[in-house]
N, C-alpha and C positions, 0 to 999 in steps of 0.2 A: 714116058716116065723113066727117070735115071734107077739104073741098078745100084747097090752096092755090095760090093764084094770084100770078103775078109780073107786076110792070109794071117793063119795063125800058126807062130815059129816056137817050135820047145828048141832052147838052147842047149849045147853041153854045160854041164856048171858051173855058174858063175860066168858067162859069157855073154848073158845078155843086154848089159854096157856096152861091150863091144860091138856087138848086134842093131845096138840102138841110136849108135855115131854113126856106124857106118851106112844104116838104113835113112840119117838124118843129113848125111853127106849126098848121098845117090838121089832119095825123093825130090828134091826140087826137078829134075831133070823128067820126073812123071808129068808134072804139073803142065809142060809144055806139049808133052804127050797129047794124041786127037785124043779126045773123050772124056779126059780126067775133069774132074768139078773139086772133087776136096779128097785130102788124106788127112789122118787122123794116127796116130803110134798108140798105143794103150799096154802097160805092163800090171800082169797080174798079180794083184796082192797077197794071194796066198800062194803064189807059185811064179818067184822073181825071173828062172828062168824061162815062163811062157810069155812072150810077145805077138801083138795083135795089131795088123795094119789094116784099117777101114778105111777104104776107098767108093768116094763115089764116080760111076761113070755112066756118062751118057747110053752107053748100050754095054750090052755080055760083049759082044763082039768086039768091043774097044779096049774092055779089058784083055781078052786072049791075045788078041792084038800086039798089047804092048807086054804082057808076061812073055809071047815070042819075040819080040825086040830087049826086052832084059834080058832074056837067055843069050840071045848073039850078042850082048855086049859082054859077057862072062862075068856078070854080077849077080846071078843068080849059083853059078858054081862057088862063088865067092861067099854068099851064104850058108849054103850048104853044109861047107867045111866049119859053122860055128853051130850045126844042130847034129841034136839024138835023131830024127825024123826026118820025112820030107816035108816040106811046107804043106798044110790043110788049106783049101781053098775052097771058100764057101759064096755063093749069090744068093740076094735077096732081093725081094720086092717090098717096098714100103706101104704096107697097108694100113698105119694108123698113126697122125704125130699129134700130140698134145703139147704145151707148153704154156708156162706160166709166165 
């Protein structure tokens, strides 16, 4: 069963446009990545500068995988420099989907 992982980004203020090109520039190049199934961008309504990338992957380990291949492309330092934090990285297991 595929994981999914979130990375949730607080910006500096007002930067999370920026955050949100640049992360819409870079993601196609996940997609080619082993493991990736789907990514997703979501910005918080009540808090413009928090940004949230949900990603599905085949395994944990295809994510870490490629979070250490972001790192050695220096796109990850690249982020960085537009947050309060360091990126929150969260996994999940899917234990219940409905739909209408």
């Amino acid at each position: 069963m595929s994981v999914q992982a979130t990375n949730t980004f607080h910006t500096k203020p007002g930067r999370a446009g920026e955050l949100i090109s640049t992360l819409r520039r870079v993601l196609p190049d996940t997609l080619t990545h082993g493991g990736c199934e789907e990514i997703r961008l979501w910005r918080d309504q009540d808090d413009e500068d928090r940004v949230v990338s949900i990603t599905r992957w085949t395994t944990r380990g295809d994510y870490e995988s490629y979070l250490t291949w972001r790192e050695g492309t220096g796109d990850t330092a690249m982020f960085r420099e537009l947050l309060t934090e360091d990126m929150e990285v969260r996994y999940y297991d899917e234990v219940f989907t409905a739909e209408v």
